[in-house]
mmCIF file of the N, C-alpha and C atoms, coordinates in Angstrom:
data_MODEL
# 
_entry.id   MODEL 
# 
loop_
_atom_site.group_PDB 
_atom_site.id 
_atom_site.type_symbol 
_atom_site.label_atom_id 
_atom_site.label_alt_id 
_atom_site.label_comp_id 
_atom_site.label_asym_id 
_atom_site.label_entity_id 
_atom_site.label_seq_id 
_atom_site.pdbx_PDB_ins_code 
_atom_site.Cartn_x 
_atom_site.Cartn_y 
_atom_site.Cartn_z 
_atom_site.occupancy 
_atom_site.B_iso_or_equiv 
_atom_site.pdbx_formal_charge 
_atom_site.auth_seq_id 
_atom_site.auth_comp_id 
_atom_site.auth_asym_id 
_atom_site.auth_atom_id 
_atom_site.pdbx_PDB_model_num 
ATOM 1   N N  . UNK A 1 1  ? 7.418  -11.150 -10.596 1.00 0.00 ? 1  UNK A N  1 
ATOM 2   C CA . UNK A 1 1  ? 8.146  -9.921  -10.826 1.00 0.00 ? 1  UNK A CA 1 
ATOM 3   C C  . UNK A 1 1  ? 7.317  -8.708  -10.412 1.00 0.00 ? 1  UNK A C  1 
ATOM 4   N N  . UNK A 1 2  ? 6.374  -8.802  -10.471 1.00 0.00 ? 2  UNK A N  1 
ATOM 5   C CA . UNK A 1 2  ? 5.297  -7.669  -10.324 1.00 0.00 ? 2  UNK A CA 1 
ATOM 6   C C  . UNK A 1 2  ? 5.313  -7.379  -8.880  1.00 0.00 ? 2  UNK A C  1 
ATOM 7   N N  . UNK A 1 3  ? 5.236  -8.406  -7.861  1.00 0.00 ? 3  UNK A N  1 
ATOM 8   C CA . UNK A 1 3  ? 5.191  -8.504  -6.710  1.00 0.00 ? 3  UNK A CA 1 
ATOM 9   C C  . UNK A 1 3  ? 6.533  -7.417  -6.385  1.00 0.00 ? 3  UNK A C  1 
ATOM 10  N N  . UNK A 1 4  ? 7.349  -7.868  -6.569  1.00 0.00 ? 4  UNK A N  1 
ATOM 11  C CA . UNK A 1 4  ? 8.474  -7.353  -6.219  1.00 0.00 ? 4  UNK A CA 1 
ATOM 12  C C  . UNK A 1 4  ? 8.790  -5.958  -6.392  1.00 0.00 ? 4  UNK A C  1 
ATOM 13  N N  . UNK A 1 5  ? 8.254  -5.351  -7.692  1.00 0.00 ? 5  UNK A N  1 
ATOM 14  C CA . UNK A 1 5  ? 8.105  -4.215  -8.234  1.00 0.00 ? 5  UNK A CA 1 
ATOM 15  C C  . UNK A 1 5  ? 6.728  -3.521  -7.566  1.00 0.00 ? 5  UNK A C  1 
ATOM 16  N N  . UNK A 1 6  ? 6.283  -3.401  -6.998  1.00 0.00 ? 6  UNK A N  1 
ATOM 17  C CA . UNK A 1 6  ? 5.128  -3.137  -5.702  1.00 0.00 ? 6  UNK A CA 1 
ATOM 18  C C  . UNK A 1 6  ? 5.679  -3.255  -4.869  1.00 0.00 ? 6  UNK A C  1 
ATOM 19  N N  . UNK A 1 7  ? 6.207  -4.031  -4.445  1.00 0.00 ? 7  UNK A N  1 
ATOM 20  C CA . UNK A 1 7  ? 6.785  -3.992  -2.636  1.00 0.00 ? 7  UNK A CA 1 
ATOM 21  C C  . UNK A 1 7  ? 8.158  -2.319  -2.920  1.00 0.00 ? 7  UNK A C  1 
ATOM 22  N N  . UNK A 1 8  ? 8.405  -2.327  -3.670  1.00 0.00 ? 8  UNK A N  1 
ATOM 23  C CA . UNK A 1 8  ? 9.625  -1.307  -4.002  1.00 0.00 ? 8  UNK A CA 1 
ATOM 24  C C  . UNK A 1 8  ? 9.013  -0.521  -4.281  1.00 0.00 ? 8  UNK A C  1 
ATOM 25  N N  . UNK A 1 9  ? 7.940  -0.075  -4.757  1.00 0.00 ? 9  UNK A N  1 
ATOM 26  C CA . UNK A 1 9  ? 7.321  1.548   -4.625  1.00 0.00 ? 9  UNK A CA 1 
ATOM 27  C C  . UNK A 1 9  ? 6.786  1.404   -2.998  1.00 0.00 ? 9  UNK A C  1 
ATOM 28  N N  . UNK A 1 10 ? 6.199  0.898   -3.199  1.00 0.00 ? 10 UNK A N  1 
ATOM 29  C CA . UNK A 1 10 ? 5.606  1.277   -1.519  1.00 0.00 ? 10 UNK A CA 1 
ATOM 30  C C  . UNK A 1 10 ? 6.529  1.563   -0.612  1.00 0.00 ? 10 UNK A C  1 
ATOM 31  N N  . UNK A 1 11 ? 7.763  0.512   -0.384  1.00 0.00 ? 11 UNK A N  1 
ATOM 32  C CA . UNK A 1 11 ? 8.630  1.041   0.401   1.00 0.00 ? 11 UNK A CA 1 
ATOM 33  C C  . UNK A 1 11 ? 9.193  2.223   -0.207  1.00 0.00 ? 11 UNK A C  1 
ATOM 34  N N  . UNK A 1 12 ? 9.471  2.854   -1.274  1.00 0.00 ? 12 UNK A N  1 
ATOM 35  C CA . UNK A 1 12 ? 9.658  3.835   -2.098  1.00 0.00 ? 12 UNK A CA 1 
ATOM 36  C C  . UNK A 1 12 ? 9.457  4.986   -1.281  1.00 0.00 ? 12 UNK A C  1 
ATOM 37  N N  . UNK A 1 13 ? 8.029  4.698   -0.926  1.00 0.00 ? 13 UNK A N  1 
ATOM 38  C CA . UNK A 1 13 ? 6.457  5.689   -0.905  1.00 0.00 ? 13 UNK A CA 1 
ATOM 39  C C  . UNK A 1 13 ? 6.667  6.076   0.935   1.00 0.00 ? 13 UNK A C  1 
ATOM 40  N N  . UNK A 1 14 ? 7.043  4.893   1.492   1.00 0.00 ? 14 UNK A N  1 
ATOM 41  C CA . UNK A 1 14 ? 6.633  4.918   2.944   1.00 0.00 ? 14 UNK A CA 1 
ATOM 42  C C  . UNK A 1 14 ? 7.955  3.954   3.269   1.00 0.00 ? 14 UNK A C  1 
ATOM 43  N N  . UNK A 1 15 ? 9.423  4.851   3.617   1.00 0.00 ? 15 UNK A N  1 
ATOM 44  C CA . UNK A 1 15 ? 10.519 4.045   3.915   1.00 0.00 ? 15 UNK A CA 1 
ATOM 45  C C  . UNK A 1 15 ? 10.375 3.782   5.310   1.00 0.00 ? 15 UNK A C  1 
ATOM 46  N N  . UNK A 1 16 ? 9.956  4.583   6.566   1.00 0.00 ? 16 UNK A N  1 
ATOM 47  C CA . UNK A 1 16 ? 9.972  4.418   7.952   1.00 0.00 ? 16 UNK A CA 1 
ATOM 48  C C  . UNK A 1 16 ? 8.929  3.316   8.400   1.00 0.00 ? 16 UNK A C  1 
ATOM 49  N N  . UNK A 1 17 ? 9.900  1.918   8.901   1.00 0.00 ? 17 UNK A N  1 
ATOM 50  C CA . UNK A 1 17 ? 8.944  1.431   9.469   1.00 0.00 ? 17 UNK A CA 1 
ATOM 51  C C  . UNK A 1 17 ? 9.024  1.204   11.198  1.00 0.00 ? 17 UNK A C  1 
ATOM 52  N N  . UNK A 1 18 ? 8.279  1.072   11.811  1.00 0.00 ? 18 UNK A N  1 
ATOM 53  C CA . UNK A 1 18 ? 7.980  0.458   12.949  1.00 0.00 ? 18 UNK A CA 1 
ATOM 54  C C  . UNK A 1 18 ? 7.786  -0.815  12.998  1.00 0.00 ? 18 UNK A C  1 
ATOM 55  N N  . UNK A 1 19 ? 8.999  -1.536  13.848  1.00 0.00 ? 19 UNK A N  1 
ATOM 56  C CA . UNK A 1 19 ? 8.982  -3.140  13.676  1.00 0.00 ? 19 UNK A CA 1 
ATOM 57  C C  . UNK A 1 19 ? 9.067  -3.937  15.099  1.00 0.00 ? 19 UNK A C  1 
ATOM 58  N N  . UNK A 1 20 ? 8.486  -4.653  15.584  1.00 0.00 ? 20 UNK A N  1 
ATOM 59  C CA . UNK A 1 20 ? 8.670  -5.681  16.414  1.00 0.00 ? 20 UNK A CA 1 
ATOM 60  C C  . UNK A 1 20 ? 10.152 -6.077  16.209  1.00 0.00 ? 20 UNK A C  1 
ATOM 61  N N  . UNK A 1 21 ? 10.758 -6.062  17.102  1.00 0.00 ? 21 UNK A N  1 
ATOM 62  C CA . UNK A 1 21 ? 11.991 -7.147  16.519  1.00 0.00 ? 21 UNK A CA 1 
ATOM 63  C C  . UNK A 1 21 ? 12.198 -8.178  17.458  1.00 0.00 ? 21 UNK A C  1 
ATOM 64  N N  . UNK A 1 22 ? 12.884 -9.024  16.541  1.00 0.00 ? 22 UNK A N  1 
ATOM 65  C CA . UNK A 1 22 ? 12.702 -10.456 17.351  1.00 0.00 ? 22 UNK A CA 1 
ATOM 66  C C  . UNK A 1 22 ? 14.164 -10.943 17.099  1.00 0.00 ? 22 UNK A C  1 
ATOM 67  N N  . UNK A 1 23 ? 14.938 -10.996 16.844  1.00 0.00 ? 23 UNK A N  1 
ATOM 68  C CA . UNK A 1 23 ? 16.645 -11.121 16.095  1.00 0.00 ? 23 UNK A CA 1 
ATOM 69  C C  . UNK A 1 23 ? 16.681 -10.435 14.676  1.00 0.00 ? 23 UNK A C  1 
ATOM 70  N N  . UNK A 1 24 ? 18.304 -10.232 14.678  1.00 0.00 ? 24 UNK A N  1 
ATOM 71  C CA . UNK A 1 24 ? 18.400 -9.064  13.383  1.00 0.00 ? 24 UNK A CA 1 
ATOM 72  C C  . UNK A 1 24 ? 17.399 -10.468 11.975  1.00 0.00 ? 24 UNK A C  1 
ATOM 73  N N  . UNK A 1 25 ? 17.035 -11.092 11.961  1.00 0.00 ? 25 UNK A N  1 
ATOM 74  C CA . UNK A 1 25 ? 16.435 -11.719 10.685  1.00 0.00 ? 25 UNK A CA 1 
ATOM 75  C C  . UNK A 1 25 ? 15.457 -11.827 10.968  1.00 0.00 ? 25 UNK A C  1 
ATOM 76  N N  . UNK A 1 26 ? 14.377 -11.904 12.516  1.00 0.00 ? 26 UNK A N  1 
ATOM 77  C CA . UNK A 1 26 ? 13.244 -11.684 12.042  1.00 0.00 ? 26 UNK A CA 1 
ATOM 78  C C  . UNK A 1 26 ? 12.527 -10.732 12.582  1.00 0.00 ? 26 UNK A C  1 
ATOM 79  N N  . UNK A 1 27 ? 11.271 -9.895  12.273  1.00 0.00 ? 27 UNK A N  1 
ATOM 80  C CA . UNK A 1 27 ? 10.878 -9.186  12.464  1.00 0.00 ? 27 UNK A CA 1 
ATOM 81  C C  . UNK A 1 27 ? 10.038 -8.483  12.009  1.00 0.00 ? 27 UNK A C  1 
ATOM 82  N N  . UNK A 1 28 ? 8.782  -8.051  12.778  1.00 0.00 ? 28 UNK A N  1 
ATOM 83  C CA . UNK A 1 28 ? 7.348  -7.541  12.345  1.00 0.00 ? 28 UNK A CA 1 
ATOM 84  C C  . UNK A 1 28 ? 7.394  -6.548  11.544  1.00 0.00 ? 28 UNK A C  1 
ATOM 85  N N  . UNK A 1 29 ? 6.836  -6.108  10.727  1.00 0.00 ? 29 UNK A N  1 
ATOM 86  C CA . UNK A 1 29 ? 6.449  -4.603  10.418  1.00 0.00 ? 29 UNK A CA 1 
ATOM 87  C C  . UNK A 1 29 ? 5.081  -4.390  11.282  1.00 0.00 ? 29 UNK A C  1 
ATOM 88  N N  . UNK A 1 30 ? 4.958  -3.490  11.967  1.00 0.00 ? 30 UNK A N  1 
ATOM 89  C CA . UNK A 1 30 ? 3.464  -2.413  12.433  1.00 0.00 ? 30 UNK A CA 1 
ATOM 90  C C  . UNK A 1 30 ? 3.118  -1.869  11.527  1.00 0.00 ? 30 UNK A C  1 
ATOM 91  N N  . UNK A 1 31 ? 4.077  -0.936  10.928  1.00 0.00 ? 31 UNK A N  1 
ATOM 92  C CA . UNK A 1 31 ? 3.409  0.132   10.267  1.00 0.00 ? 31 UNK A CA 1 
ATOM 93  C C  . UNK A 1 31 ? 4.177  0.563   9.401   1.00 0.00 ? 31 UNK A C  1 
ATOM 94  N N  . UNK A 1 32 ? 3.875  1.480   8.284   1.00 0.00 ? 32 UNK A N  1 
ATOM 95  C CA . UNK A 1 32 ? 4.994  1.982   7.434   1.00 0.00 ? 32 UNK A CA 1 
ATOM 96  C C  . UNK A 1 32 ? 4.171  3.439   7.397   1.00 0.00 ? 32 UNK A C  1 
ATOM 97  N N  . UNK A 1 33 ? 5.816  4.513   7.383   1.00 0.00 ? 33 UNK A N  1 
ATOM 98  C CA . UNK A 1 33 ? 5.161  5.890   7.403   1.00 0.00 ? 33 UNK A CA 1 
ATOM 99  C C  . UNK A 1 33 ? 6.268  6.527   6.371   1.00 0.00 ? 33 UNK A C  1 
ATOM 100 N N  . UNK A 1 34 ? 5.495  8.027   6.083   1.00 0.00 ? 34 UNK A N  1 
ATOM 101 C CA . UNK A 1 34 ? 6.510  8.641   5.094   1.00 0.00 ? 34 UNK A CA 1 
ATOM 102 C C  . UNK A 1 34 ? 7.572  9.363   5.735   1.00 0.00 ? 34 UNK A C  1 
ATOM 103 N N  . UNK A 1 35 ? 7.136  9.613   6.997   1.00 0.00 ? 35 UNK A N  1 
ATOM 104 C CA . UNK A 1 35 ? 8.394  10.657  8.078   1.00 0.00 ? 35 UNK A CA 1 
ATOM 105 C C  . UNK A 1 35 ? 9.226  10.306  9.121   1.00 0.00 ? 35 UNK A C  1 
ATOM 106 N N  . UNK A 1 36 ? 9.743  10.324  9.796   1.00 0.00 ? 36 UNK A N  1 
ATOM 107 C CA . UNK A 1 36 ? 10.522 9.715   10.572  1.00 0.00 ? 36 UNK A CA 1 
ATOM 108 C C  . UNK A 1 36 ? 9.573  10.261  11.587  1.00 0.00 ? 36 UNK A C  1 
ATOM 109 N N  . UNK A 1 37 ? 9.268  11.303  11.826  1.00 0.00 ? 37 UNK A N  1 
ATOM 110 C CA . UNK A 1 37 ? 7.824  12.074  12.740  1.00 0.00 ? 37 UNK A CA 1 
ATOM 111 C C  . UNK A 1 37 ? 7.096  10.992  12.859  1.00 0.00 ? 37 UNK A C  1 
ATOM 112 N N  . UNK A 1 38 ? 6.351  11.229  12.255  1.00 0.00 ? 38 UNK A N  1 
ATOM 113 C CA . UNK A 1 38 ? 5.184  9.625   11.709  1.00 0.00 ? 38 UNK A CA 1 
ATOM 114 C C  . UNK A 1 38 ? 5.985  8.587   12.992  1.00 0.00 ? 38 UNK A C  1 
ATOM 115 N N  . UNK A 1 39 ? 6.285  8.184   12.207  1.00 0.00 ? 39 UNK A N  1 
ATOM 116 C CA . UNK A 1 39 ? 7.306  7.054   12.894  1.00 0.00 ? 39 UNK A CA 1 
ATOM 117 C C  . UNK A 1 39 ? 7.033  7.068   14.061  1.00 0.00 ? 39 UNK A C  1 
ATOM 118 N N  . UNK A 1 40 ? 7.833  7.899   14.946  1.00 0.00 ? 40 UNK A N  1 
ATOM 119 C CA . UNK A 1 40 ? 8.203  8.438   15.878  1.00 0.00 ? 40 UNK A CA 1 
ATOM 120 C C  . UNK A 1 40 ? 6.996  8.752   17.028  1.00 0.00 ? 40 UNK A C  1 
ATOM 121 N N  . UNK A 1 41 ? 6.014  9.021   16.401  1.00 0.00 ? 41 UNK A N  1 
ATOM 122 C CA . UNK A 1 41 ? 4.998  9.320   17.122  1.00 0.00 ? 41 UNK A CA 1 
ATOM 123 C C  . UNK A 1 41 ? 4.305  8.095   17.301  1.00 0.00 ? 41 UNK A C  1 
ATOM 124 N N  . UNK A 1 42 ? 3.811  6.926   16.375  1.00 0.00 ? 42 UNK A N  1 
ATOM 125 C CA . UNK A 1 42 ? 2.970  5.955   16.777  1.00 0.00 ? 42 UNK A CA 1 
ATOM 126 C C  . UNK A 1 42 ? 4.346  5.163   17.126  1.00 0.00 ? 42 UNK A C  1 
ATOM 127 N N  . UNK A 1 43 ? 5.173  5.288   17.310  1.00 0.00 ? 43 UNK A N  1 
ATOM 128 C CA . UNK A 1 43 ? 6.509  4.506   18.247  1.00 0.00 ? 43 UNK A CA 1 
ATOM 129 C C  . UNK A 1 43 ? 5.884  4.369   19.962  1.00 0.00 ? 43 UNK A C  1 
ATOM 130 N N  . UNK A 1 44 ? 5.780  5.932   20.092  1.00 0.00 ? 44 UNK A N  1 
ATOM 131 C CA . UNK A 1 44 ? 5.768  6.195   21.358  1.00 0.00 ? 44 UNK A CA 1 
ATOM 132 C C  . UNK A 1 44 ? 4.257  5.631   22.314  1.00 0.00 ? 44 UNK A C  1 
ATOM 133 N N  . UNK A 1 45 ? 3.177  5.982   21.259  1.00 0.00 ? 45 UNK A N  1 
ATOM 134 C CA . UNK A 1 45 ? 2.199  4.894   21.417  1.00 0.00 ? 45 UNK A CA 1 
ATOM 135 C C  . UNK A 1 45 ? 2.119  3.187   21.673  1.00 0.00 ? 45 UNK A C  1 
ATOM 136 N N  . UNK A 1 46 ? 2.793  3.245   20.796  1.00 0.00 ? 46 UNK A N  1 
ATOM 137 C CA . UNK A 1 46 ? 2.760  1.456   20.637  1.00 0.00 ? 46 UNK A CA 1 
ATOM 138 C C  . UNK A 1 46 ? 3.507  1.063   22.290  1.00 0.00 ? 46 UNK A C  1 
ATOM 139 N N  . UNK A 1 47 ? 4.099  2.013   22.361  1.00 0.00 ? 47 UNK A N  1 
ATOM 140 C CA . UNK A 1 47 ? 5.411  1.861   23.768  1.00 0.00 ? 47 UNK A CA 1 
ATOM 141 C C  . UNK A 1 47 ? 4.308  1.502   24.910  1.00 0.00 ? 47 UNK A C  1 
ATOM 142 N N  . UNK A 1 48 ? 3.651  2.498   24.908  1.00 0.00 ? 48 UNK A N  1 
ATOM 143 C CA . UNK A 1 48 ? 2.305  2.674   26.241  1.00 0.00 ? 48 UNK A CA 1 
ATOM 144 C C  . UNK A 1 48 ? 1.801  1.334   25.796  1.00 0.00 ? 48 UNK A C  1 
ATOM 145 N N  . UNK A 1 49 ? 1.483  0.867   24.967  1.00 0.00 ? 49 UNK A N  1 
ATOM 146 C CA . UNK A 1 49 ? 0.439  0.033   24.936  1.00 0.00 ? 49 UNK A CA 1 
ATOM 147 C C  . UNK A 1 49 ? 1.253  -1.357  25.025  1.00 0.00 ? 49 UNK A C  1 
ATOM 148 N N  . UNK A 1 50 ? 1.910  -1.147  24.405  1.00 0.00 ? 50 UNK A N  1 
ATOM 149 C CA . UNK A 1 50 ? 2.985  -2.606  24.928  1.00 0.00 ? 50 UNK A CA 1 
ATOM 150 C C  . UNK A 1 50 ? 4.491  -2.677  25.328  1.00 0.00 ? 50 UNK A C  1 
ATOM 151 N N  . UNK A 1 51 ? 4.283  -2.559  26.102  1.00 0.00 ? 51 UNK A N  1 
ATOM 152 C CA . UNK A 1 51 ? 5.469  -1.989  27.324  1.00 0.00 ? 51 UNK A CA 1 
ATOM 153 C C  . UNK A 1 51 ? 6.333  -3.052  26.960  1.00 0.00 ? 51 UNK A C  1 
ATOM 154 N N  . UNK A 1 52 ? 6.111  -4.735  26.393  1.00 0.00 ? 52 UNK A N  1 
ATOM 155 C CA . UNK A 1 52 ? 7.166  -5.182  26.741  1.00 0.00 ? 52 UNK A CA 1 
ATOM 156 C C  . UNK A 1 52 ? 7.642  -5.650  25.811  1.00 0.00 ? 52 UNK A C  1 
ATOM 157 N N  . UNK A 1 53 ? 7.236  -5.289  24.489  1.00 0.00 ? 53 UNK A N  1 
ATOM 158 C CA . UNK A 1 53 ? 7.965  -5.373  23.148  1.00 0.00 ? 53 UNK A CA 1 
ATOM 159 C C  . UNK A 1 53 ? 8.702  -4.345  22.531  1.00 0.00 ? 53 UNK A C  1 
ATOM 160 N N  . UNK A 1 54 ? 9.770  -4.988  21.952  1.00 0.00 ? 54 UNK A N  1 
ATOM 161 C CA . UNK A 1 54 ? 11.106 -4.338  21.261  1.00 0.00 ? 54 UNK A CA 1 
ATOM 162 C C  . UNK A 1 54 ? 10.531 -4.309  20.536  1.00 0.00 ? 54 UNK A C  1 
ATOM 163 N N  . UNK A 1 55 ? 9.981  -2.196  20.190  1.00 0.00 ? 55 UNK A N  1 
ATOM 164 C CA . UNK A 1 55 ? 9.664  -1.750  18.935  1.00 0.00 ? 55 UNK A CA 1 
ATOM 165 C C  . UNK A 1 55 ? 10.776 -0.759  18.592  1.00 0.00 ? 55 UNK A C  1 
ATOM 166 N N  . UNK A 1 56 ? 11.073 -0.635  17.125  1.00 0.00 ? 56 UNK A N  1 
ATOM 167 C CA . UNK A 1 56 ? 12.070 -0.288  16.666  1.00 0.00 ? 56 UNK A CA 1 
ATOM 168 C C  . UNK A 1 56 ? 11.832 0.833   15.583  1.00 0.00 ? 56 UNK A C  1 
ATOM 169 N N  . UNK A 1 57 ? 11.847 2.072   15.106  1.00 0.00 ? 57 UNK A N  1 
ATOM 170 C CA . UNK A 1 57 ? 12.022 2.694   14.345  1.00 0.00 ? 57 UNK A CA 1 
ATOM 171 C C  . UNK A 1 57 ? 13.350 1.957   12.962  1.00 0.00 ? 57 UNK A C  1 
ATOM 172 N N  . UNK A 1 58 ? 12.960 1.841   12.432  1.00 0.00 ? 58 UNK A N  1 
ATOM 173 C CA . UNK A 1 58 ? 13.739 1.683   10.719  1.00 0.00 ? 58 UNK A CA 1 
ATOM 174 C C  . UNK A 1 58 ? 13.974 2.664   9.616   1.00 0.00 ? 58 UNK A C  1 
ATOM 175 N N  . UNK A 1 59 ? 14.864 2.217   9.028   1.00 0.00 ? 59 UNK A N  1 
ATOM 176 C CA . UNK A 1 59 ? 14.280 2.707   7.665   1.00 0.00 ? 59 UNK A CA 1 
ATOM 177 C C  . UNK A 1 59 ? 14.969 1.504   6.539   1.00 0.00 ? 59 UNK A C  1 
ATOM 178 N N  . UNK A 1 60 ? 13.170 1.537   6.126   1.00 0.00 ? 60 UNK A N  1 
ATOM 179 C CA . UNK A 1 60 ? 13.202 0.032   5.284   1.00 0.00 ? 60 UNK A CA 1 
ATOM 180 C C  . UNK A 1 60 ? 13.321 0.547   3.747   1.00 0.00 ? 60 UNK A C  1 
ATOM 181 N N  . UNK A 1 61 ? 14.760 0.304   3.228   1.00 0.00 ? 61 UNK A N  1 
ATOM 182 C CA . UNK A 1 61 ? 14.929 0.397   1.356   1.00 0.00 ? 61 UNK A CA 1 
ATOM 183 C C  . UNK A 1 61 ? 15.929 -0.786  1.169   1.00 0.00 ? 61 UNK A C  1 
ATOM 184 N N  . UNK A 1 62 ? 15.098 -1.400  0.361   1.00 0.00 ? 62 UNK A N  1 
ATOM 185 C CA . UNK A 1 62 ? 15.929 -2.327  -0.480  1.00 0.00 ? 62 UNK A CA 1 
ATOM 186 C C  . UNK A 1 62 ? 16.533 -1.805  -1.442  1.00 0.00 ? 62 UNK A C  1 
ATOM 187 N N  . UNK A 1 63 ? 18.076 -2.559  -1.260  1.00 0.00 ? 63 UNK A N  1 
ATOM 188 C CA . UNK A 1 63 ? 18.919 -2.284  -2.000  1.00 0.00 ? 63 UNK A CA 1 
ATOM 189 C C  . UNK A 1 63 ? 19.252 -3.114  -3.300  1.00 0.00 ? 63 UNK A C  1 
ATOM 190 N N  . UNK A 1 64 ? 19.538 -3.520  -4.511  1.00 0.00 ? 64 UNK A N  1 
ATOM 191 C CA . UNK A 1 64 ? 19.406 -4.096  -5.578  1.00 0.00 ? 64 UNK A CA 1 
ATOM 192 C C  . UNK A 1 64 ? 20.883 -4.731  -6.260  1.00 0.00 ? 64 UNK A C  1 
# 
């Protein structure tokens, strides 16, 4: 239970993630940020550096 209740503040804390995606069920997290900025900016990085992966801006909240 605890686990679970930690993963939900953090995403709480830091909803934007940057994800690898691989099909809508699976898929990396990179990074988690508090802004869509954030986001947005090491998006565009990750782009340069790996040109040939589907990185994705999110926004990760579980719903209950």
């Amino acid at each position: 239970m605890l686990k679970r209740q930690t993963k939900t503040y953090r995403t709480a804390l830091a909803p934007w993630a940057v994800v690898q995606w691989h099909s809508p069920s699976k898929r990396i997290v990179i990074g988690r940020f508090r802004s869509r900025s954030d986001a947005d900016g090491h998006l565009t990085v990750l782009q340069r550096l790996m040109p040939e992966a589907d990185l994705r801006v999110i926004v990760d909240v579980e719903q209950d």
